[in-house]
N, C-alpha and C positions, 0 to 999 in steps of 0.2 A: 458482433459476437465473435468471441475467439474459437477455435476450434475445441474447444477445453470447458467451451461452453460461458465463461467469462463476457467483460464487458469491456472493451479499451480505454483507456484514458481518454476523455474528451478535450484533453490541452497538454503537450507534450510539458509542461512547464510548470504543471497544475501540482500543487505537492497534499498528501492528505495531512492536517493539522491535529494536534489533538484533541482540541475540540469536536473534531470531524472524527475522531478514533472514540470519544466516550458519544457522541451520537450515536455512534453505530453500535455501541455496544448497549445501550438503552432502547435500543433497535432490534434487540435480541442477535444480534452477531454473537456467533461462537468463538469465531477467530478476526481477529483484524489486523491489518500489517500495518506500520507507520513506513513509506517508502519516499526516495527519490529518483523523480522520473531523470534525472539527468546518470550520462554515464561517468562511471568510475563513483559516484558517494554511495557511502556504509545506508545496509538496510537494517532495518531496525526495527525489534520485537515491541506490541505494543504496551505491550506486560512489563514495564521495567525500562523500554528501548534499549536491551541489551545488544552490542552488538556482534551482528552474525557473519557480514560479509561484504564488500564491495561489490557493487553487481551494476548493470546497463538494465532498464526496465523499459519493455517496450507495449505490456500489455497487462491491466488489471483483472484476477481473477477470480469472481466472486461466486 
């Protein structure tokens, strides 16, 4: 658990698919991110995958 109350990635390597983004939203998720845990690649909205920003992701927060 993150202090944010989240849950970590369980593979630094591990990327969420969109498969895995309309799972979770038939899952009743309100929000879901489409991200990559590696640093320096674009994060991206699941809505669209518009993109927002270049970021390093070190912790999934749900």
């Amino acid at each position: 658990m993150s202090r944010h109350g989240g849950v970590r990635a369980p593979d630094p390597g591990c990327r969420l698919r969109p498969d895995n983004v309309a799972h979770a939203r038939q899952r009743g998720a309100q929000r879901v991110w489409r991200v990559s845990t590696e640093a320096g690649l674009p994060l991206y909205r699941a809505a669209g995958f518009t993109l927002l920003a270049s970021v390093a992701v070190d912790e999934i927060v749900v």
